[in-house]
C-alpha positions as CSV (number, residue, x, y, z in Angstrom):
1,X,43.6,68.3,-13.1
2,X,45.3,70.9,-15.3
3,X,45.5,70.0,-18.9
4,X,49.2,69.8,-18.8
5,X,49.3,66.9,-16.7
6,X,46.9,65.1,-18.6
7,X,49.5,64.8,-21.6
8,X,52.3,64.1,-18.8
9,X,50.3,61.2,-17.8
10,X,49.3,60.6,-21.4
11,X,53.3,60.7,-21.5
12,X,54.1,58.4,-18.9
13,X,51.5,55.7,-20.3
14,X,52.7,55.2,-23.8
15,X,56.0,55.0,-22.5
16,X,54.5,52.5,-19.9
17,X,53.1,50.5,-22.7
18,X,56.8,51.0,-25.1
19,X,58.7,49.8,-22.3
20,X,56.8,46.8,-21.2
21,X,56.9,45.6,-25.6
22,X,60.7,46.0,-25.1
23,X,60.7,44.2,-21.9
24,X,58.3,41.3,-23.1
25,X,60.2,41.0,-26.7
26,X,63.9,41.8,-26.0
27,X,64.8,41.6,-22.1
28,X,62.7,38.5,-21.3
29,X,64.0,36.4,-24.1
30,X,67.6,37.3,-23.2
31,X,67.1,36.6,-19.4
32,X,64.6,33.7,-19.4
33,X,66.9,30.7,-19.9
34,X,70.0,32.2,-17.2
35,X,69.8,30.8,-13.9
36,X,67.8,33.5,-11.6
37,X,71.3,34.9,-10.2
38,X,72.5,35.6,-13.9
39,X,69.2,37.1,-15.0
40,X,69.2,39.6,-11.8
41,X,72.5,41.3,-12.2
42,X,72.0,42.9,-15.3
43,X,68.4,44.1,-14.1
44,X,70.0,45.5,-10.7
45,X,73.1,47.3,-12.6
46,X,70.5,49.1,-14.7
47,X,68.7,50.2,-11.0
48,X,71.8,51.0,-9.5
49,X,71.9,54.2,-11.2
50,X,68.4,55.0,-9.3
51,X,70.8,58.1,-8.0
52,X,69.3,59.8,-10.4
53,X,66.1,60.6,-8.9
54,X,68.8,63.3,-6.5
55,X,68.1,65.5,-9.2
56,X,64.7,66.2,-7.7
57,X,66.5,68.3,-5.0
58,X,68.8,70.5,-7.0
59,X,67.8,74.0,-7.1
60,X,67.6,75.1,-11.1
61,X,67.2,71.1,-12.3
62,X,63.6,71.7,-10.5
63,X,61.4,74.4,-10.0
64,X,61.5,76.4,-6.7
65,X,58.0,75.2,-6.5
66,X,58.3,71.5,-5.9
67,X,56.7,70.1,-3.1
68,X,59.2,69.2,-0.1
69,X,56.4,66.1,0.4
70,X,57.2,65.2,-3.1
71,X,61.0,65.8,-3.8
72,X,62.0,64.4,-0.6
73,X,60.7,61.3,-0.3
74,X,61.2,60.1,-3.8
75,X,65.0,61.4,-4.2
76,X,65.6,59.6,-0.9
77,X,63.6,56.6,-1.9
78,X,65.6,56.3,-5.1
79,X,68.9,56.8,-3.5
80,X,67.8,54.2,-0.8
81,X,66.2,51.8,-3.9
82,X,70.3,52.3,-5.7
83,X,71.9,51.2,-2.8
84,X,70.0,48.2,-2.1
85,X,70.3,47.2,-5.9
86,X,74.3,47.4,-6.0
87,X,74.4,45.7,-2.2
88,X,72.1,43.2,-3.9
89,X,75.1,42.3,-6.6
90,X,77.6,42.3,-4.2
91,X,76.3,39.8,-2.4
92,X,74.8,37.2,-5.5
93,X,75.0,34.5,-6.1
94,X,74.6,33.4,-2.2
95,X,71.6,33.3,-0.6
96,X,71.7,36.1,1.2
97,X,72.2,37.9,-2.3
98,X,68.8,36.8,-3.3
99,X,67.4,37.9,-0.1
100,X,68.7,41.5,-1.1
101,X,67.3,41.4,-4.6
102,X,64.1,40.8,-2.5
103,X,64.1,43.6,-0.1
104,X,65.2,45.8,-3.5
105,X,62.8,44.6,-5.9
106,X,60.1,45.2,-3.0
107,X,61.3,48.9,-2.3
108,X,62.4,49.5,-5.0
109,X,58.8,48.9,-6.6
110,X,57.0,50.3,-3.7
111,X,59.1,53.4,-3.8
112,X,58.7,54.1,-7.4
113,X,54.5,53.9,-6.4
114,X,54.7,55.9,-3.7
115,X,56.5,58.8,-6.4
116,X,53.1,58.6,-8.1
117,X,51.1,58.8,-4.9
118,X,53.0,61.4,-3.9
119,X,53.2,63.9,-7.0
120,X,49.0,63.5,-7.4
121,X,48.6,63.7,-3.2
122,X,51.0,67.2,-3.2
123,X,49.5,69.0,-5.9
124,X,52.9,68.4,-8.0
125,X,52.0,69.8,-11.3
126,X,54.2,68.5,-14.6
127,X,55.8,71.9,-15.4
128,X,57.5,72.4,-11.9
129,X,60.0,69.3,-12.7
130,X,61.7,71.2,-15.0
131,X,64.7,69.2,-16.7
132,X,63.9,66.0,-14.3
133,X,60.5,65.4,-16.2
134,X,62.7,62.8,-18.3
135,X,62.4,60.7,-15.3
136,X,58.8,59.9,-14.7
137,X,58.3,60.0,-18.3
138,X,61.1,57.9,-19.8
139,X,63.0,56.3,-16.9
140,X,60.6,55.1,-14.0
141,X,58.4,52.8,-16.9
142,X,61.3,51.4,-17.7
143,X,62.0,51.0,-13.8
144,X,58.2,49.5,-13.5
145,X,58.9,47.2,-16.3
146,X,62.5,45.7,-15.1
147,X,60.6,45.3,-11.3
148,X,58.0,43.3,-13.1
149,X,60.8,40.9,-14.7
150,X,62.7,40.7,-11.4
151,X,59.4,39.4,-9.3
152,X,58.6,37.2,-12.2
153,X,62.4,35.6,-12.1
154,X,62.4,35.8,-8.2
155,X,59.3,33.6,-8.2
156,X,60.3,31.3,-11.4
157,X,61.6,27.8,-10.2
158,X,64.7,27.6,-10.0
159,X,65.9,23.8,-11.8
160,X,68.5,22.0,-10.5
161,X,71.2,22.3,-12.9
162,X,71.1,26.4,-12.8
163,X,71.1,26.6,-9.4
164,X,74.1,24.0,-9.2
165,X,75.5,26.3,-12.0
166,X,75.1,29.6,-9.9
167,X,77.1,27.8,-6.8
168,X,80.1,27.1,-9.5
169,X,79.7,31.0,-10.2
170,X,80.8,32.0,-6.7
């Protein structure tokens, strides 16, 4: 592994470790006590703007040199991951709405996974990214982090009285 991707992923794991002290110490208190439906939308308007991974295919924001196999699926992924979040909040608080956040918070998660798979399994080396190297660096931990919140309030139990509250919402 060239030496300059060892300080990327040095990079991308304090920001890792940043982004999860914000989550655990600002998000989560903020979120924890709304009913699930309350808690999700602000975590799906911040990954509707997953567009931003399009970047990757924009000749001069990237080097000539990135892989197709790893520009392609991840700008795609994240495009597919941004639709899924807004369809998600159009369709809260029904059921079906939580059903989206679901399928989301499972692609969306898996996708941003598979970017990692994908840069180490193409050969994709940290310089080719060019202006887009905010994005693994700054913007995907953050994107790790908030999937993290969104299983743990998908699985929380929902009480009685929120979930009465989130019908009232509609």
């Amino acid at each position: 592994m060239p030496q300059q991707n060892i300080w990327f992923f040095v990079s991308i794991a304090f920001s890792l470790i940043a982004w999860g002290i914000v989550t655990a110490r600002y998000i989560w208190p903020e979120l924890r006590l709304r009913s699930r439906v309350e808690a999700l939308r602000p975590l799906l308007v911040l990954h509707s703007f997953r567009f931003i991974g399009l970047a990757f295919l924009v000749p001069g924001v990237v080097s000539p040199d990135v892989p197709a196999a790893f520009a392609h699926p991840v700008a795609y992924g994240d495009l597919i991951a941004a639709v899924l979040a807004l369809l998600s909040l159009l369709l809260l608080p029904s059921a079906v709405g939580v059903a989206a956040a679901w399928i989301f918070n499972l692609w969306g998660a898996a996708d941003l996974l598979n970017a990692f798979y994908q840069a180490n399994h193409t050969g994709l080396l940290a310089g080719q990214l060019g202006a887009t190297s905010f994005i693994p660096t700054v913007i995907v931990p953050l994107l790790l982090s908030t999937h993290g919140l969104a299983f743990r309030i998908l699985l929380q139990h929902q009480p009685a009285p929120a979930m009465q509250e989130s019908r009232h919402l509609a």
